[in-house]
C-alpha positions in Angstrom: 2.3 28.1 -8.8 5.3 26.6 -9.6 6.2 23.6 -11.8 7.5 20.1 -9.9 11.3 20.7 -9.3 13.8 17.8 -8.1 14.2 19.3 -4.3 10.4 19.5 -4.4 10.4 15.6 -6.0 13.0 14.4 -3.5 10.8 16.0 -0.3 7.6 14.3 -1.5 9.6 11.4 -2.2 11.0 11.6 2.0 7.1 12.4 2.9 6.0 9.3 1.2 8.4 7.2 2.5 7.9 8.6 6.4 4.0 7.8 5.8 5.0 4.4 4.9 6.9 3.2 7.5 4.9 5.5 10.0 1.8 3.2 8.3 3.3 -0.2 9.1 4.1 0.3 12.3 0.5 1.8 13.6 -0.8 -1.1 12.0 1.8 -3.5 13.6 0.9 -1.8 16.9 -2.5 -2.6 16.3 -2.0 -6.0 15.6 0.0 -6.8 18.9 -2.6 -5.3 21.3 -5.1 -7.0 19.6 -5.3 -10.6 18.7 -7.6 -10.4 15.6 -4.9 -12.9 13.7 -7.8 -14.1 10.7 -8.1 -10.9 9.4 -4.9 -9.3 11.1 -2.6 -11.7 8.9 -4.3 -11.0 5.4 -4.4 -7.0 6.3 -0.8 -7.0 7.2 0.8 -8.8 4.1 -1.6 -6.2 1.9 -0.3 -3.1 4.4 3.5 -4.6 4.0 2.7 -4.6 0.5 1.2 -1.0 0.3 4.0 0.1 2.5 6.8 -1.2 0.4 5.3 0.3 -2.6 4.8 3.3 -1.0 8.8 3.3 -0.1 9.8 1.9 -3.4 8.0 5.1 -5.2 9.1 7.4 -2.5 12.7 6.5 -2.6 12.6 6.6 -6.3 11.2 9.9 -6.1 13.8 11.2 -3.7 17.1 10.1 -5.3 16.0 10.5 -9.2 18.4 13.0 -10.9 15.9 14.4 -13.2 18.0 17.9 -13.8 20.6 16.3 -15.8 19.5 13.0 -16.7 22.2 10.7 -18.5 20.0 9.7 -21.3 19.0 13.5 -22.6 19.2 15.1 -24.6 17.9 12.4 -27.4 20.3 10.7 -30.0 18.2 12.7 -33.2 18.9 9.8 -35.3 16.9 7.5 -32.9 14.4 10.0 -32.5 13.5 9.7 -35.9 13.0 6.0 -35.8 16.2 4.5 -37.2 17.5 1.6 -35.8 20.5 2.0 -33.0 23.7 1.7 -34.6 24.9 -1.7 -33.1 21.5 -3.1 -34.8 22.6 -2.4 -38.5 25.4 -5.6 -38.5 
């Protein structure tokens, strides 16, 4: 099997975020048809909350340009511990 690559990132990434919003809307479904409001309320902030997470990571996951990052390779000098350069005065 394969390592992760970024296509295969970026569709997990789509997956998670169509499971999220396909999440929050069976449960706001639910919550219409029935009128179970004490707990409904509670376990619909916590399902927004799960459901924004689960977009936040997927869409994070889906555009992240991990190929060709703009940070890598490493500066060598800070990868041996010295300070940056706008740090020495």
């Amino acid at each position: 099997m394969e390592g992760m690559t970024q296509e295969r990132s970026r569709q997990i990434g789509r997956a998670l975020m169509a499971l999220s919003v396909f999440q929050l809307a069976c449960f706001l479904l639910g919550a219409v048809r029935r009128s179970y409001l004490v707990v409904a309320i509670p376990v619909g902030i916590i399902s927004g909350i799960a459901a924004g997470v689960g977009l936040w990571v997927g869409y994070t996951m889906a555009t992240t340009n991990w190929d060709n990052p703009a940070d890598w390779p490493p500066d060598t000098a800070a990868a041996e511990g010295s300070p940056p350069p706008d740090a020495l005065g």
